[in-house]
RORO-105587 format. One record per atom (N, C-alpha, C): residue number from 1; residue in one letter; atom name; z, x, y. Coordinates in pm, whole numbers. Atoms other than C-alpha are relative to their C-alpha. Example, Ala and Ser with C-alpha at 12.3 -4.5 7.8 and 13.67 -1.06 7.14 Angstrom:
<nodes>
- 1; a; N; 0; 89; -119
- 1; a; CA; 780; 1230; -450
- 1; a; C; 0; 90; 120
- 2; s; N; -6; -82; -119
- 2; s; CA; 714; 1367; -106
- 2; s; C; 73; -77; 109
</nodes>
This chain:
<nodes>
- 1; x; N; -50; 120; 68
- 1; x; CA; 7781; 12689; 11204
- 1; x; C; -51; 3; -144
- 2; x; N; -3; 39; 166
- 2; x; CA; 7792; 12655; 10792
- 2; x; C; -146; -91; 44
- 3; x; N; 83; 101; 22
- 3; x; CA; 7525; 12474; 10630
- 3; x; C; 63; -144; -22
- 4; x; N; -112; 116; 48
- 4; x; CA; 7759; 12227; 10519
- 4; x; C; 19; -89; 136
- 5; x; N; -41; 103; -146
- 5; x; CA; 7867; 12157; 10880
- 5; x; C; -112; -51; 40
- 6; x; N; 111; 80; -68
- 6; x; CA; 7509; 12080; 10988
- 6; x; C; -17; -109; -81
- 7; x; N; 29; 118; 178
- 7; x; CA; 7473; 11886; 10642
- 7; x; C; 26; -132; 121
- 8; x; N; -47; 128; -48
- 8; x; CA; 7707; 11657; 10848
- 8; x; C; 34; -54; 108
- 9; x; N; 11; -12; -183
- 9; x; CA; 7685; 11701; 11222
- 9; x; C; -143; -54; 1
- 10; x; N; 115; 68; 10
- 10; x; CA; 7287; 11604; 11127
- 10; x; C; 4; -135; -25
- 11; x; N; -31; 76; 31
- 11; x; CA; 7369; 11355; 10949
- 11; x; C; 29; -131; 104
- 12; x; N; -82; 35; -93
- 12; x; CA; 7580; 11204; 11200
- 12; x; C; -69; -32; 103
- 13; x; N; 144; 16; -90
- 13; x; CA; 7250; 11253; 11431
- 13; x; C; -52; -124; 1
- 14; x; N; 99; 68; 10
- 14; x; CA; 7033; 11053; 11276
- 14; x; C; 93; -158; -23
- 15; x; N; -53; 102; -41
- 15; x; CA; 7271; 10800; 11224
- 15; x; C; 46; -77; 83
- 16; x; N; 2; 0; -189
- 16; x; CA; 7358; 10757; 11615
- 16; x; C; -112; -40; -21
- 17; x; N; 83; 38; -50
- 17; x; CA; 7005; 10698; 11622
- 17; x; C; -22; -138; -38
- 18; x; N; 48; 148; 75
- 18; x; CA; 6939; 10429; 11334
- 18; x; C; 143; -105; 83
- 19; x; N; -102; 129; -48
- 19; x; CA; 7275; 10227; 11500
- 19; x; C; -70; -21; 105
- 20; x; N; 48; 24; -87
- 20; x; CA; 7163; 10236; 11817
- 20; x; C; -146; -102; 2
- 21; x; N; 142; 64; -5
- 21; x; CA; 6789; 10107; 11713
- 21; x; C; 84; -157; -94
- 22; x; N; -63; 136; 42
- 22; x; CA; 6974; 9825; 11478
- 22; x; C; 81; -72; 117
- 23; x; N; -43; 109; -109
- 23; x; CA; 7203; 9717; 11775
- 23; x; C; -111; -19; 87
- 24; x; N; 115; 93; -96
- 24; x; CA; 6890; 9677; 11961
- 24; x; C; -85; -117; -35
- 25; x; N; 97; 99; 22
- 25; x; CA; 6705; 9512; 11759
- 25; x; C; 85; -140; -42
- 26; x; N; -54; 120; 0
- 26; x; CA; 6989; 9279; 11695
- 26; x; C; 63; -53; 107
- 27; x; N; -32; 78; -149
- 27; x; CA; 7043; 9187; 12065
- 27; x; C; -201; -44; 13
- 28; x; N; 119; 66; 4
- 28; x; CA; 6667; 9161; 12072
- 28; x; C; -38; -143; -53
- 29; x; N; 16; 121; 81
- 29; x; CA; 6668; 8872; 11837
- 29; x; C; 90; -111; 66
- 30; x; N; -74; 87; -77
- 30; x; CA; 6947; 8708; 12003
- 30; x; C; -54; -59; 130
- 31; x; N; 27; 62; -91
- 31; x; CA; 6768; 8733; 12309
- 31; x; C; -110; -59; 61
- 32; x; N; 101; 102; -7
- 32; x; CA; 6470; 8551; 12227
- 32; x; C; 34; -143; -107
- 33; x; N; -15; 111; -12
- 33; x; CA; 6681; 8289; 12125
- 33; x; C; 9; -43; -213
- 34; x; N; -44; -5; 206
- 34; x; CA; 6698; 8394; 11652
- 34; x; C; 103; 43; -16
- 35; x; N; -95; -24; 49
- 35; x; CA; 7024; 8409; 11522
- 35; x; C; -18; 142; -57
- 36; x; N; -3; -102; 71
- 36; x; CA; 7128; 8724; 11360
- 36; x; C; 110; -11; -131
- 37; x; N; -136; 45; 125
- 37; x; CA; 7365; 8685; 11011
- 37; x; C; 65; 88; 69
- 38; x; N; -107; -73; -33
- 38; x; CA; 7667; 8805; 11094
- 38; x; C; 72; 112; -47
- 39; x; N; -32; -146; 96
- 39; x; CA; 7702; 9061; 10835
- 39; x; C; -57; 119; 51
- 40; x; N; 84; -150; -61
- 40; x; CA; 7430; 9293; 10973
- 40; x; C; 125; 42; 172
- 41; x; N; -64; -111; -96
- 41; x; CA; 7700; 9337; 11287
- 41; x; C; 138; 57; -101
- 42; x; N; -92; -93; 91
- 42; x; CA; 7970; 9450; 11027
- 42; x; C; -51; 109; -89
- 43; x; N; 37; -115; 45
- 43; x; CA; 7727; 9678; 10862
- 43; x; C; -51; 83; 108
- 44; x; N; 9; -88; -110
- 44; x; CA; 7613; 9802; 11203
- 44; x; C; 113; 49; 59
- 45; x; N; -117; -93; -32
- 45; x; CA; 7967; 9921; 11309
- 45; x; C; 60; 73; -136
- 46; x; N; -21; -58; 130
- 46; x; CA; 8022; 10024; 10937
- 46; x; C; -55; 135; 45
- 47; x; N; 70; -89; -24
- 47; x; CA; 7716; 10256; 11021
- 47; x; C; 64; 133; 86
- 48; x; N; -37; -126; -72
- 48; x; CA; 7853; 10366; 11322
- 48; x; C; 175; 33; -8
- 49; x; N; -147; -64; 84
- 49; x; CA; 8216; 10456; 11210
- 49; x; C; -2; 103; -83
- 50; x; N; -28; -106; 146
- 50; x; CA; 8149; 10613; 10886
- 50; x; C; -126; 66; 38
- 51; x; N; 110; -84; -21
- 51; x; CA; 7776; 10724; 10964
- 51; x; C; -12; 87; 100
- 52; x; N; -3; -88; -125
- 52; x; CA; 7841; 10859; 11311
- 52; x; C; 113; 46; -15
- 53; x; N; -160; -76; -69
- 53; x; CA; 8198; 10937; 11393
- 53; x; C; 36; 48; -99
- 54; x; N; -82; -52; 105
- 54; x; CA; 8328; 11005; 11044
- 54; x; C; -92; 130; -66
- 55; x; N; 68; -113; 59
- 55; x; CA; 8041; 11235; 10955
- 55; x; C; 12; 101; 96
- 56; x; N; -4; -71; -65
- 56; x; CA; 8054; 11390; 11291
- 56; x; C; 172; 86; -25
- 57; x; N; -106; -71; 32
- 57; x; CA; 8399; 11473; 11242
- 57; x; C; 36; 76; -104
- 58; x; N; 5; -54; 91
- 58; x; CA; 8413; 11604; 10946
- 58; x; C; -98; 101; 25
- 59; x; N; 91; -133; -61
- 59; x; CA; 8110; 11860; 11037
- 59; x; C; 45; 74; 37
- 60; x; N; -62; -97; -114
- 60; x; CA; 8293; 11994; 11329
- 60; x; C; 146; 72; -82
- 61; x; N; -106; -74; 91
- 61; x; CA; 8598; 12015; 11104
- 61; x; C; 2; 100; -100
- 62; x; N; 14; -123; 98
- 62; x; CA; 8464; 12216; 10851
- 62; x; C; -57; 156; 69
- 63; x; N; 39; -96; -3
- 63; x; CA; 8336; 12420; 11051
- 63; x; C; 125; 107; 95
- 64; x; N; -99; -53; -100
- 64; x; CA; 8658; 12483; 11321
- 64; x; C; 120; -12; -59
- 65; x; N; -124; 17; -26
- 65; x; CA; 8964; 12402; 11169
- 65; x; C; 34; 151; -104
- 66; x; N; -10; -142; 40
- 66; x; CA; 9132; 12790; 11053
- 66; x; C; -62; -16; -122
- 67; x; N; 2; -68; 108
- 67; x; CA; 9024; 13026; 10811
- 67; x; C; 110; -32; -108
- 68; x; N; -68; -44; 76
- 68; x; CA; 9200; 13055; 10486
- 68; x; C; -61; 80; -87
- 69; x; N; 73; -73; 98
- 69; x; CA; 9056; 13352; 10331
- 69; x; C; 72; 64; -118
- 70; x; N; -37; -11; 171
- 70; x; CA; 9301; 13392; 10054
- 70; x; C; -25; -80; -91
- 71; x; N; 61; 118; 114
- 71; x; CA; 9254; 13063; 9944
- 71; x; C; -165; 6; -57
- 72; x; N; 127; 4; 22
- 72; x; CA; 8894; 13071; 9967
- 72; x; C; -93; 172; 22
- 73; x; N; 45; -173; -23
- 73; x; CA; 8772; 13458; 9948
- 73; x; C; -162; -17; -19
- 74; x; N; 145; 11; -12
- 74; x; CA; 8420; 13306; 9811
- 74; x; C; -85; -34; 128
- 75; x; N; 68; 82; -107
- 75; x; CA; 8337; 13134; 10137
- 75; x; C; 73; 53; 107
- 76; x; N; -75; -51; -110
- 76; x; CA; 8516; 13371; 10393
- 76; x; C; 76; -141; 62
- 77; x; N; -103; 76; -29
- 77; x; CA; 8787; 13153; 10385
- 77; x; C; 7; -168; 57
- 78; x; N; 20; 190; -49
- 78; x; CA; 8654; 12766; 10432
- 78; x; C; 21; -68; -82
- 79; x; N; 15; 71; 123
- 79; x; CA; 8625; 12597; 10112
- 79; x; C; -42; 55; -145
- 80; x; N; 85; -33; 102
- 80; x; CA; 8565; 12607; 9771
- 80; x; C; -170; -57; 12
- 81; x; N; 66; 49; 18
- 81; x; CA; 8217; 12550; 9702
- 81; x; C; -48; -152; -28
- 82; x; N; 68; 146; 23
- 82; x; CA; 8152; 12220; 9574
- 82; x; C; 95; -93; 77
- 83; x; N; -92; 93; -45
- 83; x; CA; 8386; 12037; 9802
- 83; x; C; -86; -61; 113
- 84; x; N; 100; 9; -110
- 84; x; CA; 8148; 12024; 10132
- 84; x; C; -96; -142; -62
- 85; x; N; 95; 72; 85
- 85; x; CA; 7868; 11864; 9921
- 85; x; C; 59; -125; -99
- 86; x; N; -47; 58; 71
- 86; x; CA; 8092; 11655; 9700
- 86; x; C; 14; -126; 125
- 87; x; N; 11; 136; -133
- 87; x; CA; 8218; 11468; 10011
- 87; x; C; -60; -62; 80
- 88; x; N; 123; 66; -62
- 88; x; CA; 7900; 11413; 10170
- 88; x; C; -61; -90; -86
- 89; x; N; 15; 71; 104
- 89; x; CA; 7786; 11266; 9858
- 89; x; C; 60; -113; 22
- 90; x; N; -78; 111; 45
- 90; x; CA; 8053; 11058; 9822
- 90; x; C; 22; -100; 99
- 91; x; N; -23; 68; -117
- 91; x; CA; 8081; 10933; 10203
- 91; x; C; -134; -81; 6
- 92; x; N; 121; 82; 1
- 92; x; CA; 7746; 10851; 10220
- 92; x; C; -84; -54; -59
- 93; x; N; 22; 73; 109
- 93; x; CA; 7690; 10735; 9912
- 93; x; C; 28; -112; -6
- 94; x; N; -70; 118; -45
- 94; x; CA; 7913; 10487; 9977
- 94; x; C; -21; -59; 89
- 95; x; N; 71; 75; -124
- 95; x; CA; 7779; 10389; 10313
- 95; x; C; -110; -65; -45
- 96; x; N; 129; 108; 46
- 96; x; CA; 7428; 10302; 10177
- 96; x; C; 27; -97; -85
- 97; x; N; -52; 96; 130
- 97; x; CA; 7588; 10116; 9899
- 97; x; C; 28; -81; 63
- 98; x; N; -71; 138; -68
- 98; x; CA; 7792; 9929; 10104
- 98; x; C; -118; -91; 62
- 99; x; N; 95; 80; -84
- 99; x; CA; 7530; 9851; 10361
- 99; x; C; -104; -109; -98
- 100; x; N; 98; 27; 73
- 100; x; CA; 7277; 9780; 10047
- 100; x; C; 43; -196; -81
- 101; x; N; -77; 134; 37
- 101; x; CA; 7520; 9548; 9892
- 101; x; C; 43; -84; 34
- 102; x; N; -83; 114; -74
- 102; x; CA; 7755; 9367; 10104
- 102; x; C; -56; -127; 51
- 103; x; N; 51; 91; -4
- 103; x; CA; 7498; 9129; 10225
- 103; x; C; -32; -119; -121
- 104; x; N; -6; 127; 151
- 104; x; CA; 7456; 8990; 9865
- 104; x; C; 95; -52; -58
- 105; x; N; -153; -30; 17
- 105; x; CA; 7810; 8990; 9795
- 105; x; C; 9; -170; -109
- 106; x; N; -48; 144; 47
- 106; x; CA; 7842; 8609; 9719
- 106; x; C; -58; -39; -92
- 107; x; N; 103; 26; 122
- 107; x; CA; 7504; 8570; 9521
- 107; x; C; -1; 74; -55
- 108; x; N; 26; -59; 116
- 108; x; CA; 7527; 8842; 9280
- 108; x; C; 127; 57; -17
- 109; x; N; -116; -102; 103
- 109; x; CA; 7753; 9020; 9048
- 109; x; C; -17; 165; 39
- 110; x; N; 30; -190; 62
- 110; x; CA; 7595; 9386; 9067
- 110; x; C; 7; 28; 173
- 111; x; N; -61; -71; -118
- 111; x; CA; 7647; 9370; 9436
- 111; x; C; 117; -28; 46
- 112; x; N; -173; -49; 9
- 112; x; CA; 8021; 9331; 9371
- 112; x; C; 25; 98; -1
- 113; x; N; -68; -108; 88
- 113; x; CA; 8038; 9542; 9145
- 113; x; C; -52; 152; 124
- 114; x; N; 70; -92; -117
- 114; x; CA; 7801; 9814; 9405
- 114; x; C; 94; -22; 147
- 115; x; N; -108; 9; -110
- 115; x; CA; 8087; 9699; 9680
- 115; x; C; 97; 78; -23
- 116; x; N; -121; -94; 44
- 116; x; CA; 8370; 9813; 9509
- 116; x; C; -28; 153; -41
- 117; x; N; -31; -164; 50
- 117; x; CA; 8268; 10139; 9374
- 117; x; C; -68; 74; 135
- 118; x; N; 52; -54; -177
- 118; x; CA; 8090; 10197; 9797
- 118; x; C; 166; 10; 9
- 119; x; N; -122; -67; -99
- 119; x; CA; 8464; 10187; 9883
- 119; x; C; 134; 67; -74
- 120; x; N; -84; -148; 95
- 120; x; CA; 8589; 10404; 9571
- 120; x; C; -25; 92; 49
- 121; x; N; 56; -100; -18
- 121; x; CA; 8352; 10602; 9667
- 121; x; C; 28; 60; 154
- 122; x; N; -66; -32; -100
- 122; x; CA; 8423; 10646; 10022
- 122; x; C; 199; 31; -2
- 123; x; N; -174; -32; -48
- 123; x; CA; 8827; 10663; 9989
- 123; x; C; 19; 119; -115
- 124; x; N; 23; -79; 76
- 124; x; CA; 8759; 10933; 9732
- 124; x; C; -82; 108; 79
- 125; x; N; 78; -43; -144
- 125; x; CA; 8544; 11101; 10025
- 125; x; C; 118; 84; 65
- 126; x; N; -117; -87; -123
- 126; x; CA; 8841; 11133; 10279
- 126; x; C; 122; 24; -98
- 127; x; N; -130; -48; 47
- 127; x; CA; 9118; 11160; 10029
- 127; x; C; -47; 158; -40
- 128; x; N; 72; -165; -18
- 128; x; CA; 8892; 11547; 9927
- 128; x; C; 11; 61; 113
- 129; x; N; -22; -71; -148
- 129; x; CA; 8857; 11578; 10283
- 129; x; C; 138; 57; 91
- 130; x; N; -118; 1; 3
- 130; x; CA; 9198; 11528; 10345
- 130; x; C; 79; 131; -70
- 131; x; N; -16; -130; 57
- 131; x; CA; 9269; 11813; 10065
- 131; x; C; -38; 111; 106
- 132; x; N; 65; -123; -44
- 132; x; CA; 9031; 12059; 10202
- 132; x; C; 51; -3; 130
- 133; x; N; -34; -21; -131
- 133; x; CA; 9151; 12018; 10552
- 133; x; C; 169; 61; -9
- 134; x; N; -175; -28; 15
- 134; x; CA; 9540; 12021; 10454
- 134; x; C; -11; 133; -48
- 135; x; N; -8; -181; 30
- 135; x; CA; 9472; 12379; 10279
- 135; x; C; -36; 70; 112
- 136; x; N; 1; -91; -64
- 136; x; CA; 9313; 12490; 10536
- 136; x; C; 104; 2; 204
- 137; x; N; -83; 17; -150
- 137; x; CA; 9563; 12398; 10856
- 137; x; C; 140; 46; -51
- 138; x; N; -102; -79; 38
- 138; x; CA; 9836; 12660; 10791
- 138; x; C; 60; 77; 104
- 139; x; N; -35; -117; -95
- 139; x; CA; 10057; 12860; 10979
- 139; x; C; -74; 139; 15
- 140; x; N; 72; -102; -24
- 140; x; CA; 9888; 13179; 11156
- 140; x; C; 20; 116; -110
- 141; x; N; -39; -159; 95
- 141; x; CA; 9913; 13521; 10875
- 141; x; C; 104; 67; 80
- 142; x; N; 0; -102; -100
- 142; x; CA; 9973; 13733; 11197
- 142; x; C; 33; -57; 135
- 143; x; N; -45; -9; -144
- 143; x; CA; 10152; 13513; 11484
- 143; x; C; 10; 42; 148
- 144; x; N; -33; -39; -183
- 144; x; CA; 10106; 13577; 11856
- 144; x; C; 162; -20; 18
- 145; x; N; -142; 43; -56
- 145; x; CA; 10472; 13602; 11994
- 145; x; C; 18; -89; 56
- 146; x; N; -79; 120; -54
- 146; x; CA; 10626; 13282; 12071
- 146; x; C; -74; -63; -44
- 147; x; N; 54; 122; 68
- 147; x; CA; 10397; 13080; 11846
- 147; x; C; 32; 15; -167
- 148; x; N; -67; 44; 143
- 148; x; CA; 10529; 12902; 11538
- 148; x; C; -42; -47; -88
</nodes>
């Protein structure tokens, strides 16, 4: 497996873990009877969406979906270089942001402004990903008979 793919199959790890310990500790609170704001459960499925599933997928994708080694001859045929790293950046850049911000949302300005550019920054993420995947899901070079 690429470094890249662990980059974000790890990733993806440790984030599974931190949701899991946040939904506990926010049923914990509930069930001695303290409210929880209601934002922390929209940044806890935030977490696990974009921190788990969307990083996990993307991992596995870079690392399984075909070769294109004309396109990419530097990287036996996966990517250009800075694309891997660009979108991890940018995904999870945007996740902490969001998470960091969105709770202040109403009382401040700079965690507007830190909202909106978390979900530039994320749709700028999968629209790359989106690229790099579409180059590389191509018809076979060299066809097996009877596949198209």
């Amino acid at each position: 497996m690429p470094i890249e793919s662990r980059l974000f199959v790890k990733t993806a790890l440790v984030a599974l873990v931190v949701t899991f310990c946040w939904g506990a500790w926010m049923a914990l609170e509930e069930s001695v009877g303290r409210s929880v704001n209601p934002i922390w459960a929209i940044e806890h499925a935030h977490l696990a969406f974009v921190g788990w599933l969307v990083n996990m997928v993307i991992g596995f994708a870079l690392w399984l979906l075909p070769l294109n080694r004309e396109r990419f001859p530097d990287t036996q045929g996966r990517y250009f270089r800075w694309m891997p790293l660009t979108i991890y950046l940018l995904l999870n850049g945007g996740l902490i942001a969001r998470i960091l911000s969105e709770p202040a949302v109403a009382s401040s300005a700079v965690a507007r402004l830190a909202l909106g550019a978390s979900a530039v920054m994320q749709v700028c993420a999968i629209l790359l990903f989106i690229k790099l995947a579409w180059l590389r899901t191509r018809r076979p070079s060299h066809p097996a008979k009877g596949v198209r």
